[in-house]
DOLUM-764946 format. One record per residue: x, y, z of N, C-alpha, C in turn; residue in one letter; residue number from 1. Coordinates in Angstrom, 3 decimals. Example, Ala and Ser with C-alpha at 12.3 -4.5 7.8 and 13.67 -1.06 7.14 Angstrom:
// residues 2
REC         nu         nv         nw        cau        cav        caw         cu         cv         cw   aa     i
REC     13.190     -5.690      7.800     12.300     -4.500      7.800     13.200     -3.300      7.800    a     1
REC     12.850     -2.250      7.080     13.670     -1.060      7.140     12.900      0.030      7.870    s     2
END
This chain:
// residues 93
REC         nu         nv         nw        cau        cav        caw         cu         cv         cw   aa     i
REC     -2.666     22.868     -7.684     -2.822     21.836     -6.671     -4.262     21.867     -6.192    x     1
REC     -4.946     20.681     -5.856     -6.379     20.867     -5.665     -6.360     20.650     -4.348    x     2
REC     -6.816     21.533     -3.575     -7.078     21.730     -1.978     -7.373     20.430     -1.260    x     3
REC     -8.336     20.137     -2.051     -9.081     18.928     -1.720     -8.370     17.393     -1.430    x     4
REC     -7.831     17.260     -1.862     -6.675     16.195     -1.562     -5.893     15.981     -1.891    x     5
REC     -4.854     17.391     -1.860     -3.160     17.625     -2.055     -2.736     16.997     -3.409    x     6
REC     -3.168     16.625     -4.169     -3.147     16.219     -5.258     -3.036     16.947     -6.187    x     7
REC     -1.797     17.255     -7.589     -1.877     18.420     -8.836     -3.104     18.160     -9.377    x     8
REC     -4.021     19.451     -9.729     -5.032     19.625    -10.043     -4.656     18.947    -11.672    x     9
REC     -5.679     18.147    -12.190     -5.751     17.689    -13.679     -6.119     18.055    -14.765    x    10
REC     -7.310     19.586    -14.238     -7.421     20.287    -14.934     -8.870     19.875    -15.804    x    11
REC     -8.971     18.631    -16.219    -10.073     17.767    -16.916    -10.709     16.585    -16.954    x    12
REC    -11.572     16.988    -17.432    -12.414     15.220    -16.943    -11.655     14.308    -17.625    x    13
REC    -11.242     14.319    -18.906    -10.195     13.167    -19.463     -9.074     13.042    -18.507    x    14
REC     -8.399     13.878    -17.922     -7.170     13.697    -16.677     -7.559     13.298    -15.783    x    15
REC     -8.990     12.595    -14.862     -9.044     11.877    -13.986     -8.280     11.552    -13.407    x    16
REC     -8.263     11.463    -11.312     -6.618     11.054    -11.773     -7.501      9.119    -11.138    x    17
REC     -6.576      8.476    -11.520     -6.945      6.909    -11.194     -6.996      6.408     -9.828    x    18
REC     -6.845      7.417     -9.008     -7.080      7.090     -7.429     -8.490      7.220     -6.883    x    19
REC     -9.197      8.164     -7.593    -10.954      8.222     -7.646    -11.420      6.758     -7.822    x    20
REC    -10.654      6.213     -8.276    -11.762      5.103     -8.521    -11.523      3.675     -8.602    x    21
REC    -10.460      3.720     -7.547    -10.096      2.676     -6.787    -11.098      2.729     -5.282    x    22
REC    -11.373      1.519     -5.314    -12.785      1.453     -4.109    -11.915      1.285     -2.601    x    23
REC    -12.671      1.801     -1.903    -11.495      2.185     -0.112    -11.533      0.127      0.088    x    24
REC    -12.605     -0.612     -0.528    -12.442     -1.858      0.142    -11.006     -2.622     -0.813    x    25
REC    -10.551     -1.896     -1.986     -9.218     -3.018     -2.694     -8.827     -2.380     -1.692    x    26
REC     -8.317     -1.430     -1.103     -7.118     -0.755     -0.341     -7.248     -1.581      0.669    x    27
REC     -8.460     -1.983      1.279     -8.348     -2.718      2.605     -7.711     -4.044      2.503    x    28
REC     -8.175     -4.560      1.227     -8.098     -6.163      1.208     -6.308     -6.173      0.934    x    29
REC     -5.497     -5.011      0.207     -4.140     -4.749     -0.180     -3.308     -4.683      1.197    x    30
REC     -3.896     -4.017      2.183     -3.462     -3.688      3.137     -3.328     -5.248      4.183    x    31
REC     -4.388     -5.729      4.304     -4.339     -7.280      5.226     -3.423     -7.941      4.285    x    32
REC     -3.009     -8.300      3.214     -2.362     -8.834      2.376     -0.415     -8.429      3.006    x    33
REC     -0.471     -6.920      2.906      0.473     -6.711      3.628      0.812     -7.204      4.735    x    34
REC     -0.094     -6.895      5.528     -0.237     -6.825      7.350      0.156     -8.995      7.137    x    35
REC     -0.613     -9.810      6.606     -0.162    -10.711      6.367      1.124    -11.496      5.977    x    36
REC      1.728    -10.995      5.305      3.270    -10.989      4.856      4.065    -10.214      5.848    x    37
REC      3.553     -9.245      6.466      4.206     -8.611      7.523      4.450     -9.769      8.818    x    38
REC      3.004    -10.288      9.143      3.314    -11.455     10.097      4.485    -12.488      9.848    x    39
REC      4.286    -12.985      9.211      5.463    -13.697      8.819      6.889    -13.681      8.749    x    40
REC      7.221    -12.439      8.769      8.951    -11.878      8.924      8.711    -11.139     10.172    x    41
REC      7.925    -10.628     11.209      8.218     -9.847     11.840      7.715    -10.503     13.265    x    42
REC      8.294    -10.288     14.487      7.381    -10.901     15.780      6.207     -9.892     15.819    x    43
REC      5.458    -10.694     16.477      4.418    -10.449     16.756      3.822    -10.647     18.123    x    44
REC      3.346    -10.043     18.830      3.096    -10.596     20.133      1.732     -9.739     20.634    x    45
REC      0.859    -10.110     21.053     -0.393     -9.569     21.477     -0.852     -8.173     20.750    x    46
REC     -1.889     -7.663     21.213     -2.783     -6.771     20.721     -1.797     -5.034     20.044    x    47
REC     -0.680     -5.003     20.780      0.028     -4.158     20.563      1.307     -4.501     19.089    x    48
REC      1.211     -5.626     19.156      1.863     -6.215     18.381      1.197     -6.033     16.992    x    49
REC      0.503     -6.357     16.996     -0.631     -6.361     15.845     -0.808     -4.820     15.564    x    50
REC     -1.602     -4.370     16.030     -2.064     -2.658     16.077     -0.485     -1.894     15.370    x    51
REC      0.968     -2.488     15.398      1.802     -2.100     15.178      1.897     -2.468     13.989    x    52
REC      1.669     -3.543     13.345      1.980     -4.166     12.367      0.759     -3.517     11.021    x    53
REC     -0.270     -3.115     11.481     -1.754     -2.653     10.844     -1.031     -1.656     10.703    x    54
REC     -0.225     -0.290     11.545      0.153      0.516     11.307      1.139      0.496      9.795    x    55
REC      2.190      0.045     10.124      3.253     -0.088      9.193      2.482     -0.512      7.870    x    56
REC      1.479     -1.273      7.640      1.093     -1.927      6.612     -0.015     -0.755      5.907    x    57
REC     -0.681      0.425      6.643     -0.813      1.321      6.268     -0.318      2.106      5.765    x    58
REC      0.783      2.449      6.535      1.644      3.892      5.848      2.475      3.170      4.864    x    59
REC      2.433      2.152      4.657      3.305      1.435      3.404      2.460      1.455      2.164    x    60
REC      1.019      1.041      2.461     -0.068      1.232      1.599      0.249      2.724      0.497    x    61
REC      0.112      3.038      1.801     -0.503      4.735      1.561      0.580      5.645      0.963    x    62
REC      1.920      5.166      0.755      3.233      5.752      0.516      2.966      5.478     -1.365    x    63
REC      2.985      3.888     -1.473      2.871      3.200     -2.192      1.499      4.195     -3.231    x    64
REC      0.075      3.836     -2.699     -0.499      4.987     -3.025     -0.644      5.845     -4.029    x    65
REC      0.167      7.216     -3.160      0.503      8.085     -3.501      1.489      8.835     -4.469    x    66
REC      2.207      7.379     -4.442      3.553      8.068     -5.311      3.511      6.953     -7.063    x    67
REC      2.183      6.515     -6.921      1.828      5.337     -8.276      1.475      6.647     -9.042    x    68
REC      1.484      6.305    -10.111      1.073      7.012    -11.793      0.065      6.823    -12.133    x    69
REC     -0.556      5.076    -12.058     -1.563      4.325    -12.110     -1.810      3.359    -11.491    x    70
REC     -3.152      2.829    -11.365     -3.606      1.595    -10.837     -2.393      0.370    -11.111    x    71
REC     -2.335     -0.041    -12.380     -1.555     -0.929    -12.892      0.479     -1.011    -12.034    x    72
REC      0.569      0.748    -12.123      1.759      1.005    -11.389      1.601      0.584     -9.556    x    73
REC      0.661      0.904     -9.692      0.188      1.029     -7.888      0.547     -0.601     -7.493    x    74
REC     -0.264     -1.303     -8.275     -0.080     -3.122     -8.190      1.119     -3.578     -8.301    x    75
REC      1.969     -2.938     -9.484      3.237     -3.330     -9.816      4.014     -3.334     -8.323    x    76
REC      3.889     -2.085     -7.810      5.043     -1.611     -6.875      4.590     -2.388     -5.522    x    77
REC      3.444     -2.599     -5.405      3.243     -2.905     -3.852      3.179     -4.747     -4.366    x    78
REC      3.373     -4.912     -5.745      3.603     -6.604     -5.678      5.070     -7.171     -5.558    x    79
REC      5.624     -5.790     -6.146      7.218     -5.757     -6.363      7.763     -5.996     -4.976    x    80
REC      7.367     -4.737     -4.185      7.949     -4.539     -2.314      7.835     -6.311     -1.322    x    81
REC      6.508     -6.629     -1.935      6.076     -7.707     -1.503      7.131     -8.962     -1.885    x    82
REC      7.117     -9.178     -2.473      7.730     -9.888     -3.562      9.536    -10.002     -3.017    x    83
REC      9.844     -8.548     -2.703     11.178     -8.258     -2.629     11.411     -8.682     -0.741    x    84
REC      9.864     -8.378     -0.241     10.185     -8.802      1.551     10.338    -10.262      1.349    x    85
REC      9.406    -11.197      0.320      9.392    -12.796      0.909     10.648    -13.160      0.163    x    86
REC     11.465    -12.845     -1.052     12.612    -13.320     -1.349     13.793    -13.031     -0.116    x    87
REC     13.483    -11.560      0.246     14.760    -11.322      1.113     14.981    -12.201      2.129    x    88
REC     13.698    -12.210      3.219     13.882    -13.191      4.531     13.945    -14.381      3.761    x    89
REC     13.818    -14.967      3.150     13.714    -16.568      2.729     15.516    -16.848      2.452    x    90
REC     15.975    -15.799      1.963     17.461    -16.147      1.469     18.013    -16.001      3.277    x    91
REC     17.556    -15.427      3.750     18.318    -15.632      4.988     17.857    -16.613      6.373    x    92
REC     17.102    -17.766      5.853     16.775    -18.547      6.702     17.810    -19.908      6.497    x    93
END
């Protein structure tokens, strides 16, 4: 395990793992994308409202993240979740 960011050590430069080199700004732009789709199914009401919603859309990020294989997986799953919030509320309007 590499100290450095809880992550199984890879051992080699060919084992890179694919989270190095994803840039912190896709994560941001992934995250408002959330926080966006989040508005939409959820109330919202002033500054606390929001700050709540940034939260959730983080640790959803960051779950998401962590538990991908790859970039390609990482997209899959957080397009999938996405995907699975706007079908769900829509069938129940």
């Amino acid at each position: 395990m590499d100290n450095d960011n809880g992550r199984p050590n890879q051992g080699t430069e060919a084992n890179r793992d694919w989270r190095d080199e994803l840039q912190p700004e896709s994560r941001k732009r992934i995250v408002k994308k959330i926080m966006a789709s989040l508005k939409r199914h959820l109330p919202v009401s002033g500054h606390e409202g929001l700050h709540e919603i940034q939260k959730i859309a983080q640790r959803f990020e960051e779950k998401i993240f962590t538990a991908a294989t790859s970039r390609p997986d990482y997209l899959r799953k957080i397009s999938s979740k996405m995907l699975l919030m706007e079908t769900g509320s829509s069938g129940s309007n």
